[in-house]
N, CA, C and O of each residue as an XYZ file, in Angstrom:
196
protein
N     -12.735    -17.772     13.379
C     -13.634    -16.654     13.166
C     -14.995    -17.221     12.750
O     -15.156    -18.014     11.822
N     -15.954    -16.728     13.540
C     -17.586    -17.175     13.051
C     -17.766    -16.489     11.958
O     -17.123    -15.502     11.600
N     -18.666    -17.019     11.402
C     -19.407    -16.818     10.270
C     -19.967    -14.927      9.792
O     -19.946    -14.179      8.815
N     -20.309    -14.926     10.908
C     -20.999    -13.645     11.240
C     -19.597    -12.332     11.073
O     -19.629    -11.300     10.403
N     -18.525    -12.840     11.904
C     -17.459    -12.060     11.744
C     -16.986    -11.945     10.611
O     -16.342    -11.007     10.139
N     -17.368    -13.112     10.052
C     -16.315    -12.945      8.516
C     -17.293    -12.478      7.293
O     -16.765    -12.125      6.239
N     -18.887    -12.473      7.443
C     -19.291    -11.291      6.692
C     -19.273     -9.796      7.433
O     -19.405     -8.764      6.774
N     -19.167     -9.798      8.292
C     -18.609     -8.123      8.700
C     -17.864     -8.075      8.527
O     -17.699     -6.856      8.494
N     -16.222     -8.862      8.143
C     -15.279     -7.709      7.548
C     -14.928     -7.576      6.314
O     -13.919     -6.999      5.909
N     -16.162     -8.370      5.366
C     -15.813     -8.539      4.051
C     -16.596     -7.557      3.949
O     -16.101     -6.499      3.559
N     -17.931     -7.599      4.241
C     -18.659     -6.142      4.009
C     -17.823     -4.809      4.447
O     -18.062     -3.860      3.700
N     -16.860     -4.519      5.534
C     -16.004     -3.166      6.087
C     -15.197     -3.256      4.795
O     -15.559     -2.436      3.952
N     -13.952     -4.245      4.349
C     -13.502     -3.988      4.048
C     -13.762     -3.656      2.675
O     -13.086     -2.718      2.254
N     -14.631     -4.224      1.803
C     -15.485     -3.793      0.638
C     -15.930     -2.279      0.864
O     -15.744     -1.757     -0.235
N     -16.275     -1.605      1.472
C     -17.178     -0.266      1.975
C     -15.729      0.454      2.268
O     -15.792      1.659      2.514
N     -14.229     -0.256      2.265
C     -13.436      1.064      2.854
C     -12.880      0.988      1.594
O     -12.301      2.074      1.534
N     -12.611      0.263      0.244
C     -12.127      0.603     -0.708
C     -12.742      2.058     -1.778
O     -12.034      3.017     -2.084
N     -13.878      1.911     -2.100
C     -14.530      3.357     -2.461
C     -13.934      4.806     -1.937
O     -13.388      5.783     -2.449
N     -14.358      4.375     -0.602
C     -13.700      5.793      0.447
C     -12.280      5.689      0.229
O     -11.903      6.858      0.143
N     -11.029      4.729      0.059
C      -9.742      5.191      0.012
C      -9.799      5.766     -1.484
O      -8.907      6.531     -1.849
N     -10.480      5.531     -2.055
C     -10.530      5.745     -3.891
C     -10.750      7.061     -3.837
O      -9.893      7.875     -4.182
N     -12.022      7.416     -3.360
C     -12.683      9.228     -3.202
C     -11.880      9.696     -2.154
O     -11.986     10.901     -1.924
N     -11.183      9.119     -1.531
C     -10.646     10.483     -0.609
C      -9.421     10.841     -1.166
O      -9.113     12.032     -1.212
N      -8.420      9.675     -1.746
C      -7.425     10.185     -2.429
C      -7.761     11.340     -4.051
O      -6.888     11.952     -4.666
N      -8.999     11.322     -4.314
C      -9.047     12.567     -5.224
C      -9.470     13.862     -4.509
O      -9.101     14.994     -4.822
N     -10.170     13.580     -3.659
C     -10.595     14.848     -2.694
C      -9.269     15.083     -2.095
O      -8.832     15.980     -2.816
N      -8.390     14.835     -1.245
C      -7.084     14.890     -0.960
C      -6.066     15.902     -2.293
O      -5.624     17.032     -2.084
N      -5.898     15.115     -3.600
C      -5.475     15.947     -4.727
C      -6.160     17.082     -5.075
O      -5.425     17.808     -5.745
N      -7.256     17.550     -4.908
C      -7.851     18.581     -5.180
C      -7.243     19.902     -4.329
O      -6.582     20.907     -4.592
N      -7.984     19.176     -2.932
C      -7.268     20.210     -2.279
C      -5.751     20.487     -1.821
O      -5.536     21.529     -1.201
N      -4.695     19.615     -2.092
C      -3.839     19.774     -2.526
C      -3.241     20.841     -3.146
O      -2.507     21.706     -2.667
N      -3.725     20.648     -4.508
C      -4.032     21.516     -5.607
C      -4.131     22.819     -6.005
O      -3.529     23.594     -6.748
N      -5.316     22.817     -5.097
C      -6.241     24.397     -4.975
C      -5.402     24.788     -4.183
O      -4.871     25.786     -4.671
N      -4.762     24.422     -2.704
C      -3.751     25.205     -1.674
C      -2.615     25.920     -2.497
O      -2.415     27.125     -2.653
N      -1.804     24.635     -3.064
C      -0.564     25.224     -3.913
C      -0.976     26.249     -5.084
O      -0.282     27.231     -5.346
N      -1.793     26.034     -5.552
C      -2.257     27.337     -6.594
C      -2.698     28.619     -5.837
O      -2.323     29.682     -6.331
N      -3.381     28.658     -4.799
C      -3.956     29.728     -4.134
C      -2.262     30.440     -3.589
O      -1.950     31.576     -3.948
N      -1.639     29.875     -3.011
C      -0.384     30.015     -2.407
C       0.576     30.580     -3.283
O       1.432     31.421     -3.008
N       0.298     29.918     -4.587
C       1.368     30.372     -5.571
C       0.945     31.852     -6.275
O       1.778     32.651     -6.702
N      -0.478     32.047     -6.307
C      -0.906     33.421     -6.815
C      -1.574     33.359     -8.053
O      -1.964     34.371     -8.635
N      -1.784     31.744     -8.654
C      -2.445     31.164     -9.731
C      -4.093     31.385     -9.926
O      -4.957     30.672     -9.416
N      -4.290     32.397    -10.678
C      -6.024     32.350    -10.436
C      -6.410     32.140    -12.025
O      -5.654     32.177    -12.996
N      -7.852     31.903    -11.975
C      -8.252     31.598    -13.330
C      -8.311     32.537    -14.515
O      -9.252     33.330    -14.533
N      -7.400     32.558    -15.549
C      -7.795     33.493    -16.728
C      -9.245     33.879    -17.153
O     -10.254     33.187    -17.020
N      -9.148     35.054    -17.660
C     -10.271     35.806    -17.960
C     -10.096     35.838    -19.609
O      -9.162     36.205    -20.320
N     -11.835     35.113    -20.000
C     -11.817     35.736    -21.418
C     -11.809     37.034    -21.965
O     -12.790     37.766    -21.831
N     -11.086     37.287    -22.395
C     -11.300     38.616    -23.047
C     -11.950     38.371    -24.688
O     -11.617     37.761    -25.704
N     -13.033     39.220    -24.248
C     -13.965     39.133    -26.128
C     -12.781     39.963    -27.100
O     -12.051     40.905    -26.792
N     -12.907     39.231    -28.354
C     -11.910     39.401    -29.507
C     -12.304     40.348    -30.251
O     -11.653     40.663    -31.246
């Protein structure tokens, strides 16, 4: 492998760790939000005391 190749895949593969990091929380979110929407889970309301 040339030189050239082997800083392009240290730079890809550096640049795809972030994105597997943020997509697996974006992934749990909406996850999340589906099964709650699905289940009938909505946000409580304050009621003044």
């Amino acid at each position: 492998m040339s030189n050239l190749e082997s800083i392009f895949w240290h730079i890809l593969g550096y640049a795809a760790m972030p994105v597997i990091f943020l997509g697996g929380f974006v992934a749990v979110f909406f996850g999340a939000a589906i099964i709650l929407h699905f289940t009938g889970n909505v946000p409580t309301k304050d009621e003044p005391s």
